[in-house]
Structure formats: structure tokens, C-alpha cells
C-alpha positions, -999 to 999 in steps of 0.1 A, spaced: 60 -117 -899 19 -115 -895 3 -145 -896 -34 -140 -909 -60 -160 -898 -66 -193 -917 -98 -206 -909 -118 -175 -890 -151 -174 -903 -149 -214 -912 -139 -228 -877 -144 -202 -856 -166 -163 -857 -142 -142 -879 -154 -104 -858 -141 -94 -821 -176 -94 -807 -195 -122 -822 -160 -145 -814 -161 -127 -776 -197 -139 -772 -189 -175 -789 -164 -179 -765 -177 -167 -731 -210 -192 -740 -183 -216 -737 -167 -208 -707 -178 -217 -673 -172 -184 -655 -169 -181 -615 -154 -214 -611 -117 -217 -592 -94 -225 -620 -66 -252 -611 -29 -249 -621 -24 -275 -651 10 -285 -664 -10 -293 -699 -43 -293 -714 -56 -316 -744 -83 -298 -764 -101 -304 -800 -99 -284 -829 -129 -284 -852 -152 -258 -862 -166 -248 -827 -202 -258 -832 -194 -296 -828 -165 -293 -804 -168 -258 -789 -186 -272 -758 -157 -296 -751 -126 -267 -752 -145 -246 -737 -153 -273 -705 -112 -278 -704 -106 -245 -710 -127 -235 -678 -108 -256 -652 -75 -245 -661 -50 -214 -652 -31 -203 -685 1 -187 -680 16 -159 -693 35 -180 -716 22 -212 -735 30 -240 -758 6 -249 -786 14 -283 -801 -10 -297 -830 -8 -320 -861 3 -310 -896 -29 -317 -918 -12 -304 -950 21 -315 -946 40 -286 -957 68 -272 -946 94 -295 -918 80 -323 -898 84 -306 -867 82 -268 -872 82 -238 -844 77 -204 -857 106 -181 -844 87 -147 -841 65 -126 -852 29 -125 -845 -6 -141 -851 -33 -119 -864 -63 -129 -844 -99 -112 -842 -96 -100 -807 -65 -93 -813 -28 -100 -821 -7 -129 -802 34 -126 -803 57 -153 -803 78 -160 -772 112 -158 -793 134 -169 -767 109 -200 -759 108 -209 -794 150 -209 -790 157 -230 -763 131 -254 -776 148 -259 -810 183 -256 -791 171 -287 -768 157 -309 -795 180 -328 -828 139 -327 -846 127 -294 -840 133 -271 -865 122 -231 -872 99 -230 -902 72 -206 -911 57 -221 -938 45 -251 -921 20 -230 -899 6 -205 -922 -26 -229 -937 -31 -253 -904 -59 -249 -880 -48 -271 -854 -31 -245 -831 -54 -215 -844 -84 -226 -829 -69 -231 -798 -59 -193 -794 -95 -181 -789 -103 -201 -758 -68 -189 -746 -71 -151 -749 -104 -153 -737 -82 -169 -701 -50 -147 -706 -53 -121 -728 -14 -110 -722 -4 -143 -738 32 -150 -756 33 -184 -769 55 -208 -793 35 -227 -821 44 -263 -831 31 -283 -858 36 -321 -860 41 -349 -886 41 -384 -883 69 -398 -858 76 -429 -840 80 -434 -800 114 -427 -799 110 -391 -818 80 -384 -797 101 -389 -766 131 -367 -777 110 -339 -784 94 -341 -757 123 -342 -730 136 -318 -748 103 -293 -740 106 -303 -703 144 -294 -704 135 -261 -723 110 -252 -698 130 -254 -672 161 -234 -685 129 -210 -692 129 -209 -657 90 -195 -658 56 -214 -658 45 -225 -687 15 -243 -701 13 -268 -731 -17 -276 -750 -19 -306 -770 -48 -300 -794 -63 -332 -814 -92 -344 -821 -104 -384 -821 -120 -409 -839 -125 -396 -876 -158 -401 -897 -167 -435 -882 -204 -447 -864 -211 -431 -832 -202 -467 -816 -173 -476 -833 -158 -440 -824 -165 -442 -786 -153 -477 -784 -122 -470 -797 -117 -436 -782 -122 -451 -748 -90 -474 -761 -67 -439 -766 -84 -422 -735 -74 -445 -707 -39 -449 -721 -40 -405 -719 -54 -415 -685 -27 -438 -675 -2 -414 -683 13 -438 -705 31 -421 -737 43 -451 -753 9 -471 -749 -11 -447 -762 7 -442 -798 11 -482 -801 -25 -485 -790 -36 -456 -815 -17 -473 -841 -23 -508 -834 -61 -504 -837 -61 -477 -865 -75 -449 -845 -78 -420 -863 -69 -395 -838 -50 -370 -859 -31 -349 -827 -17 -381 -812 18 -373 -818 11 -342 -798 -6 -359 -774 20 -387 -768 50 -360 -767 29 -337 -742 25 -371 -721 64 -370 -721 72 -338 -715 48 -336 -686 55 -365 -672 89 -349 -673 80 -324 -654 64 -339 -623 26 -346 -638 12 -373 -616 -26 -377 -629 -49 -366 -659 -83 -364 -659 -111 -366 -687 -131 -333 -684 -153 -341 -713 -162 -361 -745 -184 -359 -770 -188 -364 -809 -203 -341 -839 -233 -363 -839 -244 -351 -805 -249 -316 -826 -260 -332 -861 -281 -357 -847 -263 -385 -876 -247 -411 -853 -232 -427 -882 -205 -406 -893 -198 -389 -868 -157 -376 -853 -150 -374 -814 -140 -351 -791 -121 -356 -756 -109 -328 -735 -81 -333 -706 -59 -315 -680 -27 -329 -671 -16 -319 -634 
């Protein structure tokens, strides 16, 4: 199947050119790029965190073949859904689905399941692909979307995307996309981001859903975050490092509603 765009010309420019120029405002060109087992990126509308992807976005290498992991905001479709094939419609151009990525992920994992439906409304992973192409234009990557889960779910998925990556048997590079703190004061935000952000820090998967929970953080990509903190781990990540944050009031000027924005490469 073609998956159209959800949320071009909301999120994101909805034309080739004026998205091509978006992007490349956002990306740090010239720099040396570093070889990343993961990044963790927001997804809003790319006026309030544009500037944040974009910073990540500009340290890392993207392989040929990637891993986009992002929340379920709708809740439709499975829990945890992988599109099989097919392709994404995008406006500088179409994206295909690794097929035989997507296989040996859902042959690895007991929760991962193949389910279309789940994927065709949710902006989480779309507004990741932008920044992406713009790296790698010869992309092939495998779309996840997340419910809720608890530790032990989060950690079964995610060996089981360390074990598929290695039976893969090619590099691969998984983004987590999430944003922070939702629709609280500028203070209370950072204060409790900084809670999630050194548990991302510390590498520590467990700590950073219990922490997220225990202290009602609304970061609505945490169960991406905490499986990509497994799977990574998994696979030989010794450090992360905060690239950036920031929140929408640093573009709206109205520090007292305002959502949050962290950027991170895992190595």
C-alpha cells in the first residue's frame, strides 16, 4: 500500500521545495557526522521543535536502513504495530519499507505485530522522515507505533530489535521520536524533564519509565525511548549525550504553557 501523508502542511511544509529549504535551515551542514546506534528526536510541528531534530539530526550518520519507533496518539489499530511493506508517500519523495526488517522484527518479538491501520493517522514517525531523507535520501526503513507497556514489555521488544538487527546482519539506525513535558509552565517542564533526561543519560531503561511514571511526566514517546534504551544497550551503546533542549515557549514567547523538546544520540 501508499501511505499518504497525515500531517504535511500541519506539522511540516506540504511542497518538495519549500520542505527542502525548511529542512536544510535546520541542518548544520559541513560538520563530520558520528556513527550513532540511535537518535531520540521530537515530533511537533517544526516551528517549535524543528531547531532541536535538526541539531540531532546534524551529528549523526543515517544508514541505509532505519528503524522509526514513536507513540500511538490515537490508539488505533494493535499496541505494537510494524507496517509490513509498502511505501510512504512523502513530499520529496516516496520511502519503502524494509520488508525483510519488518519480518525478523515481528519474528523476534511475542508483542510485535504487522498492522497497517495503526500508522495511517499518526505523526510521530512521519515527521521524523523529513530530517532523514534530507541525511539519506536512499532510505528503507520499518515503522513502529507504540501503546502503553510496562518494563517488562518494553524490554522484550526491545531485545528482540537487537536480536533482529543482528540476524539483519547490516547497520542499522533506530530513532526514538518523543516529545517531553506536555502543556505545563516553562519551570515545571524543565524541572521535570531534567528528571527523564538524566535517566536517558544514564542509560538506564528501567529508571527512566518508573521515573516518568512516578512523577507524572508527560513525555508521550517514553515507551520508545525506554525500549530503544534496551535494544541499544543490547547492542554495545556505552554513552548518550543531550544535543539539545528547548520548549515551544522559546518560539511563542508564553512560558506558561508551554511542551519540551530534548534531542539525543545514543553511541
Amino acid at each position: 500500500m501508499i501511505r499518504k501523508p497525515a500531517v504535511a502542511n500541519q506539522f511540516y511544509p506540504g511542497r518538495e521545495k519549500d520542505l527542502k529549504e525548511d529542512i536544510a535551515g535546520r541542518i548544520a551542514e559541513g560538520q563530520e557526522r558520528e556513527k550513532v546506534l540511535a537518535l531520540v528526536a521530537p515530533h511537533a510541528g517544526y516551528i517549535y521543535s524543528g531547531n532541536v531534530a535538526g541539531k540531532v539530526y546534524s551529528k549523526a550518520e543515517i544508514t541505509d536502513d532505519v528503524i522509526v519507533m514513536g507513540p500511538n496518539h490515537h490508539g488505533i489499530g494493535d499496541q505494537f504495530a510494524v507496517m509490513e511493506n509498502g511505501e510512504w508517500e512523502m513530499p520529496s519523495g516516496n520511502i519503502t519499507i524494509n520488508e525483510k526488517l519488518a519480518g525478523l522484527l515481528v519474528e523476534e518479538s511475542k508483542w510485535l505485530s504487522f498492522d497497517n491501520q495503526a500508522h495511517i493517522q499518526e505523526h510521530s514517525v512521519e515527521v521524523q522522515l523529513p530530517f532523514i531523507q534530507h541525511i539519506n535520501p536512499d532510505i528503507e526503513f520499518v515503522p513502529i507505533v507504540l501503546g502503553r507497556a510496562d518494563f517488562k514489555i518494553c524490554e522484550e521488544i526491545g531485545m528482540a530489535i537487537a536480536r533482529a538487527i543482528k540476524r539483519y546482519d547490516k547497520p542499522v539506525v533506530i530513532v526514538s521520536s518523543t516529545d517531553m513535558t506536555h502543556y505545563e509552565s516553562q519551570e515545571s517542564a524543565k524541572s521535570k524533564d531534567k528528571l527523564a533526561i538524566d535517566k536517558i543519560l544514564a542509560l538506564d531503561p528501567a529508571g527512566l519509565l518508573e521515573t516518568v511514571n512516578r512523577n507524572n511526566i508527560s513525555m508521550c514517546g517514553v515507551i520508545p525511548t525506554t525500549i530503544t534504551l534496551v535494544a541499544t544497550m543490547e547492542l554495545g551503546a556505552t554513552k548518550a549525550t543531550l544535543v539539545d533542549y528547548a520548549t515551544s515557549g522559546d518560539v511563542s514567547g508564553d512560558y506558561s504553557y508551554v511542551v519540551g523538546y530534548a534531542g539525543f544520540i545514543i553511541q
